[in-house]
C-alpha positions in Angstrom: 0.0 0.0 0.0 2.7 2.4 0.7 4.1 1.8 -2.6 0.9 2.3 -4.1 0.8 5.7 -2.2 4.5 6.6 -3.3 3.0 6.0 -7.2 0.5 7.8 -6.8 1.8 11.2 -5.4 5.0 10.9 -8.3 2.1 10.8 -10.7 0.2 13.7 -9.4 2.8 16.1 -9.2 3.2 16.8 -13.0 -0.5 16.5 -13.6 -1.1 19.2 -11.0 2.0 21.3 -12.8 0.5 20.5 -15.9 -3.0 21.6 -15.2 -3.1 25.0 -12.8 -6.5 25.7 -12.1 -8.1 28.6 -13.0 -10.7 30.5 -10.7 -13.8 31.8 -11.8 -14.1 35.6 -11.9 -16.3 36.9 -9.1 -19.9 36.3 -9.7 -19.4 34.2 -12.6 -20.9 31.0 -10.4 -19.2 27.6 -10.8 -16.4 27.3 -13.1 -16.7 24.5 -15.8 -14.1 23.0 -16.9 -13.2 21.4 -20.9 -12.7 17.9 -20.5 -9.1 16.5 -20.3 -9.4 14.2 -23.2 -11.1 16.3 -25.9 -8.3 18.9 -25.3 -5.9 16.0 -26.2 -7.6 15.1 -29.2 -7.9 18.1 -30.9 -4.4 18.8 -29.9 -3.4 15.5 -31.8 -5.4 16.8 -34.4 -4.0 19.9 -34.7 -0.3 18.2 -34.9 -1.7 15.6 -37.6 -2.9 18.4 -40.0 0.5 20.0 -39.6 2.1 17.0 -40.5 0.3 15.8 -43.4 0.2 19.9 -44.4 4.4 20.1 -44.0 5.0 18.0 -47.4 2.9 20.8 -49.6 4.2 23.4 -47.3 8.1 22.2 -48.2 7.0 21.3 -51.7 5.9 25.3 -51.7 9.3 26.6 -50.4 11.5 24.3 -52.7 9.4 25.3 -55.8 10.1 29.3 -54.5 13.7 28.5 -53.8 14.1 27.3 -57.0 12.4 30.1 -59.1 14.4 32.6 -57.4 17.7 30.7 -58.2 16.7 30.8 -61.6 16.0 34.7 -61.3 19.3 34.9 -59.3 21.2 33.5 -62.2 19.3 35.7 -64.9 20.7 38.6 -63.1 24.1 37.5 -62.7 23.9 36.3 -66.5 23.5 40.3 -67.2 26.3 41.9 -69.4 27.7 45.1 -67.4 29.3 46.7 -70.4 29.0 46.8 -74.3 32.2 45.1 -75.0 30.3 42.2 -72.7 27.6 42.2 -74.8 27.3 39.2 -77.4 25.1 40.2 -80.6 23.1 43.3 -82.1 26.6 44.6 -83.2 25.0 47.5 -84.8 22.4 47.9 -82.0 25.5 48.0 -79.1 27.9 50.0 -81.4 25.3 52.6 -82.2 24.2 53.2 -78.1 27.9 53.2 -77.5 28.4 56.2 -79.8 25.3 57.9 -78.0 26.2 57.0 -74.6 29.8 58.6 -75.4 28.5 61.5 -76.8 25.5 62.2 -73.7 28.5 61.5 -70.9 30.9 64.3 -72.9 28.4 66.7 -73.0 27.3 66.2 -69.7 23.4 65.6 -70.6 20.8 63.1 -70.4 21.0 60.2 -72.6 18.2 61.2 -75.5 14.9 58.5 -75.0 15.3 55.2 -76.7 13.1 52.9 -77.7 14.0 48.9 -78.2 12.0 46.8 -80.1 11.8 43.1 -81.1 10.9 39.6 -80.2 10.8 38.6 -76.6 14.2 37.4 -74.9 16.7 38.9 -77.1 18.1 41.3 -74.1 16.0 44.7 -74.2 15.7 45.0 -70.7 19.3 44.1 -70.3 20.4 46.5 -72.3 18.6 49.2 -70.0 20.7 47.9 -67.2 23.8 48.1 -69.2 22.6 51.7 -70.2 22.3 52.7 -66.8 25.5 51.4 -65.7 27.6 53.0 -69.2 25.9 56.2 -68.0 26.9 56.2 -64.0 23.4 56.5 -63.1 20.5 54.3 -61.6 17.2 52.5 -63.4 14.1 52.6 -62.1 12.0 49.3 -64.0 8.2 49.1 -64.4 6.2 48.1 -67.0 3.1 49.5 -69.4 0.5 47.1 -67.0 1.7 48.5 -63.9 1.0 51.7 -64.4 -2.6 52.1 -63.8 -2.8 55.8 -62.3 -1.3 59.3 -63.4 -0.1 59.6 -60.1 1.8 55.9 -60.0 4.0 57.6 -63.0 4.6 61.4 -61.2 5.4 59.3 -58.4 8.3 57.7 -60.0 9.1 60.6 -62.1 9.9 62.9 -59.1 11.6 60.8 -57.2 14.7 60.2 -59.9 18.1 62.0 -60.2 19.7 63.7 -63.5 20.1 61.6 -66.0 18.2 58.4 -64.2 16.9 55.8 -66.2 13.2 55.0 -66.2 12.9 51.3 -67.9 9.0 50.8 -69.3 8.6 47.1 -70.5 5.7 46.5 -72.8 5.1 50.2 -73.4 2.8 49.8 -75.9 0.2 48.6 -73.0 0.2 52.0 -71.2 -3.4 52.9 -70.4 -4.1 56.4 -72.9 -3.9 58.5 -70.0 -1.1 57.5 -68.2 0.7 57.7 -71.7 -0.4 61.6 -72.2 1.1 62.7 -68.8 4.2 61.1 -70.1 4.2 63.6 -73.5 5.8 66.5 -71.3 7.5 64.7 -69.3 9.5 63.4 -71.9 9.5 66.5 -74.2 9.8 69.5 -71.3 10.7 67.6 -68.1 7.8 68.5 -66.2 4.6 66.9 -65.2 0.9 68.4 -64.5 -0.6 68.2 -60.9 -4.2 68.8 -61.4 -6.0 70.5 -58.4 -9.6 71.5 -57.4 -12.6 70.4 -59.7 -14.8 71.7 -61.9 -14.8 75.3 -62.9 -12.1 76.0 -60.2 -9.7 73.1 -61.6 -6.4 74.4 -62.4 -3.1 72.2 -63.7 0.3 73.0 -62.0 3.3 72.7 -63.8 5.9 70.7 -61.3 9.5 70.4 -63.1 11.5 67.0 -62.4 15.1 66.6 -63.4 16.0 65.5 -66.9 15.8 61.5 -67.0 15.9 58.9 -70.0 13.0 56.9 -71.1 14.1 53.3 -72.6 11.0 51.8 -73.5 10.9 47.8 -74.7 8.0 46.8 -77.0 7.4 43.5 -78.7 4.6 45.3 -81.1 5.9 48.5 -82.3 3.0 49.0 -84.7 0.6 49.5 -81.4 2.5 52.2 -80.2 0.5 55.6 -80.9 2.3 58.4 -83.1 2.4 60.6 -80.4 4.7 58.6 -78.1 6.8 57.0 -81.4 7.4 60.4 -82.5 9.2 61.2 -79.1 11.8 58.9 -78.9 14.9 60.2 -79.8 17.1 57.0 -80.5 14.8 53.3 -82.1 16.9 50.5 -82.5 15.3 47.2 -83.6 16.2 43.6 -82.3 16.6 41.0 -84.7 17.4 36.9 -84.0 20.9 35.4 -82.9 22.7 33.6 -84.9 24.0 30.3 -83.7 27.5 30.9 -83.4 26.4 34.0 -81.0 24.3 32.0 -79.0 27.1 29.3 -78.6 29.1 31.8 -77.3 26.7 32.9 -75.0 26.3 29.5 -73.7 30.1 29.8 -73.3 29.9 32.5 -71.1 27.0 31.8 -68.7 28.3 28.6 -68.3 31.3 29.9 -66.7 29.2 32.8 -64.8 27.4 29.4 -63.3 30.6 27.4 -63.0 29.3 25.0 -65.5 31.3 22.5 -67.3 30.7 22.8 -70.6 32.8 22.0 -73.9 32.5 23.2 -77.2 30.7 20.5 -78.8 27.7 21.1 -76.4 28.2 25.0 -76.6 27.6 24.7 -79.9 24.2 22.1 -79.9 22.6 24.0 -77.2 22.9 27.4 -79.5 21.8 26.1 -82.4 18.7 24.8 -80.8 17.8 27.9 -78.8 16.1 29.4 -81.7 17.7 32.5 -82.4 17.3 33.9 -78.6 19.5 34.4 -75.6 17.0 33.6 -73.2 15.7 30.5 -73.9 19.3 29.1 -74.6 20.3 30.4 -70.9 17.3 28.5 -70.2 18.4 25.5 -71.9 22.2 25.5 -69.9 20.5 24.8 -66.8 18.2 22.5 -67.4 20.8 20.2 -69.9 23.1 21.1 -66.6 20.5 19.4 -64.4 20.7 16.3 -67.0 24.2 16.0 -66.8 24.3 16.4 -63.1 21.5 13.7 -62.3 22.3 11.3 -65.2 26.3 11.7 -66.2 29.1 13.1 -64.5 28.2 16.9 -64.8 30.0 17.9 -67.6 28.2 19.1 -70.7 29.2 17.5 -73.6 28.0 17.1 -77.3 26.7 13.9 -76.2 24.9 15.0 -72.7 23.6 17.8 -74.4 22.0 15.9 -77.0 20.2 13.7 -74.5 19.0 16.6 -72.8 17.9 18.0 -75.7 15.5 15.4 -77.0 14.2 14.6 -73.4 13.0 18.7 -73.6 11.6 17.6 -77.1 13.8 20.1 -78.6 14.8 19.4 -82.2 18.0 20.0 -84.1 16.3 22.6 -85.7 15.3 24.4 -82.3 11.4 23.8 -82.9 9.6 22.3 -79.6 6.6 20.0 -79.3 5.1 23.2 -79.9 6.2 24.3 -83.0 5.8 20.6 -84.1 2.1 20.7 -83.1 0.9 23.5 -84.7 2.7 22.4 -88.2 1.7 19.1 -88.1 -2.1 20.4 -87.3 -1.5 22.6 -90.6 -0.4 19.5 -92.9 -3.0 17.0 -91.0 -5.9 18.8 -90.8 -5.9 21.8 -93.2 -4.0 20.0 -96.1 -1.1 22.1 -95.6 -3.4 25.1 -95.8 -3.7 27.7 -96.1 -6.5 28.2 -92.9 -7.4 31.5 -90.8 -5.7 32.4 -87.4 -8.5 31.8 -85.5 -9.6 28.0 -87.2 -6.3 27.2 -86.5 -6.2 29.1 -82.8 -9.5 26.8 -82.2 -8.1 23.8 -83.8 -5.1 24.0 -81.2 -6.9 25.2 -78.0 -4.7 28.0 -77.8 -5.1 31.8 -77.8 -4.9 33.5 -81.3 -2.0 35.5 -79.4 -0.2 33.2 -78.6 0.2 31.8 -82.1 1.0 35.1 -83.6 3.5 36.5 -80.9 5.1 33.0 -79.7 5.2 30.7 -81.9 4.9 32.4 -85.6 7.8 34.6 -85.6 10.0 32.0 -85.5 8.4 29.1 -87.9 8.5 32.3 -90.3 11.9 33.1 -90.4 12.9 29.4 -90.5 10.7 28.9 -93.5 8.5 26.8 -92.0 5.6 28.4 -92.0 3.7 31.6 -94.6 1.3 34.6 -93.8 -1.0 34.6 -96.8 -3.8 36.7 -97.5 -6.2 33.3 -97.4 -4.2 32.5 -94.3 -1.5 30.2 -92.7 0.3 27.5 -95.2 3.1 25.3 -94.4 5.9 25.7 -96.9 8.0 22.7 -98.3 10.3 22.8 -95.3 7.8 21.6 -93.4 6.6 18.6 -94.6 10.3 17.7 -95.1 11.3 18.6 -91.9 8.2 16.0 -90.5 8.9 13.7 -93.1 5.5 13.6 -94.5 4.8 13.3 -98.1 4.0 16.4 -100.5 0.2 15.5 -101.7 0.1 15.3 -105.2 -0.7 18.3 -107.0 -0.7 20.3 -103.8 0.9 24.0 -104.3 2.7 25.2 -101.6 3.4 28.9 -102.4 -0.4 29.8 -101.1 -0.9 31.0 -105.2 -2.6 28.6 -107.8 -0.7 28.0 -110.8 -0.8 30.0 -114.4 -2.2 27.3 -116.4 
């Protein structure tokens, strides 16, 4: 019995610590109490959602971890000067001459506008602007800009000769692109005050910036803005040689291992752009890591390649679908934007902006007035036969 009592008073010590008991407030009557074992339970509970939640939850972070990597590398991947920069010879060589000039006079670099395809290094040229010029860049984008007052806020908080970097300009909302009009011509922005017949617009000066706006669709820009920009260069495609030497140099930015041979096959698949051929180096580098010994050769790189369904030609399952859709179900064609748009479940948009510039240039693939036709090139390239009598230059024949 006495060991009985010894057991007992061990055990109620920590319950006792465990549990303090809590007095009613005065007046409140008897205190009642939650039962012991519910409180367990939904404790368990509690610890058994967390668990079976901390798989997503680490699923979440690695997923963020690894998207920011990626953005980590794009920004170390990021030319600082023009004799760094690989391509656009006559793009770089002309802003040189103009960045030259603006820092010996002491002025603002005049606006500039930089057009082309998506990924061919508009927005890094900005930075490289920025940093030619000694001065900051502020980055935003046509979108973003929703207000007049989102723009003067930005415009009065930037030094002489700062750089204000619009992507997709031609997407500014019309009003937020008229405020811009003396900004960019006298360096001064209208505050607007009172309402109705008592409104009046105050001129507020702001130092002299630059404007470098990107666009992938010059012909949307309005007159009025076009007709400001002092300097337009143009983008065009990379060759492959470019590219492979681009693939050169971000390997070694990334410390990866990389020979010539596979230099070479990832830039001739990239498909004319710097982007998707950084793009490319990592994940063939993630290839190589997991299923050789981490060095990117000719033969690694091929592997990688065709596992990413990416051609010797560059085109992508992509590409591939939308010919082959052409040649299977339109007889080569030619067939309107949107029948072939609806054909493919995918946005007409996304056909004309994405996927079209590039089939174009390669040959694959015509704009006719009746609409999209495959060209010879095509059908080789997919090794399908040429129907018999079929005419492929989208025009019937003389006779």
């Amino acid at each position: 019995m006495a060991r009985k009592r010894h057991d007992d008073g061990e055990n109620a010590a920590p319950t006792s610590a465990a549990r303090p008991v809590i007095h009613p407030p005065a007046g409140s009557g008897a205190l009642s109490r939650a039962p012991a074992v519910p409180a367990l339970e939904e404790a368990d509970e509690a610890r058994l959602v967390s668990a079976s939640a901390a798989p997503v939850a680490v699923a979440d972070a690695a997923a963020d971890v690894a998207a920011n990597d990626d953005r980590d590398d794009d920004a170390a991947l990021r030319p600082k000067r023009f004799d760094e920069f690989v391509g656009q010879r006559k793009v770089v060589d002309n802003l040189a001459v103009y960045v030259a000039a603006a820092r010996g006079r002491g002025d603002a670099l005049d606006h500039v506008l930089l057009s082309g395809p998506p990924g061919l290094g508009k927005t890094t040229l900005a930075y490289l602007l920025a940093n030619e010029m000694g001065t900051e860049v502020r980055v935003t984008s046509g979108p973003a800009l929703e207000r007049k007052g989102d723009l003067a806020g930005i415009l009065t908080s930037m030094q002489k000769g700062d750089i204000l970097f619009i992507d997709e300009i031609h997407r500014l909302l019309p009003i937020v692109e008229e405020s811009l009009y003396p900004a960019m011509e006298d360096f001064r922005i209208e505050i607007v005050t009172g309402v109705g017949a008592g409104a009046r617009a105050l001129p507020l000066p702001i130092e002299r910036f630059t404007l470098v706006g990107a666009t992938t669709r010059t012909g949307q820009l309005t007159s009025p803005l076009l007709s400001r920009f002092g300097i337009v260069e143009t983008f065009s495609f990379y060759d492959a040689g470019d590219l492979s030497t681009i693939v050169r140099r971000s390997a070694r930015l990334l410390g990866i291992s990389i020979d010539e041979a596979g230099a070479a096959e990832i830039g001739a698949r990239a498909r004319g752009t710097p982007r998707i051929a950084n793009r490319l180096l990592r994940r063939v580098r993630d290839f190589a890591q997991v299923r050789g010994d981490g060095r990117i050769t000719l033969d690694a790189a091929q592997y990688a390649l065709e596992r990413l369904e990416v051609d010797g030609l560059g085109l992508d399952a992509g590409d591939r679908r939308i010919l082959s859709t052409i040649i299977q179900r339109f007889d080569g064609g030619p067939v309107g934007i949107e029948s072939l748009a609806a054909a493919l479940a995918e946005d007409r948009d996304t056909l004309e902006f994405v996927y079209e510039p590039y089939l174009i240039q390669e040959g694959f693939l015509l704009r006719t007035p009746r609409g999209r036709q495959v060209t010879r090139r095509a059908f080789e390239h997919l090794r399908v036969p040429i129907p018999a009598g079929k005419v492929l230059s989208g025009q019937g024949t003389l006779f």
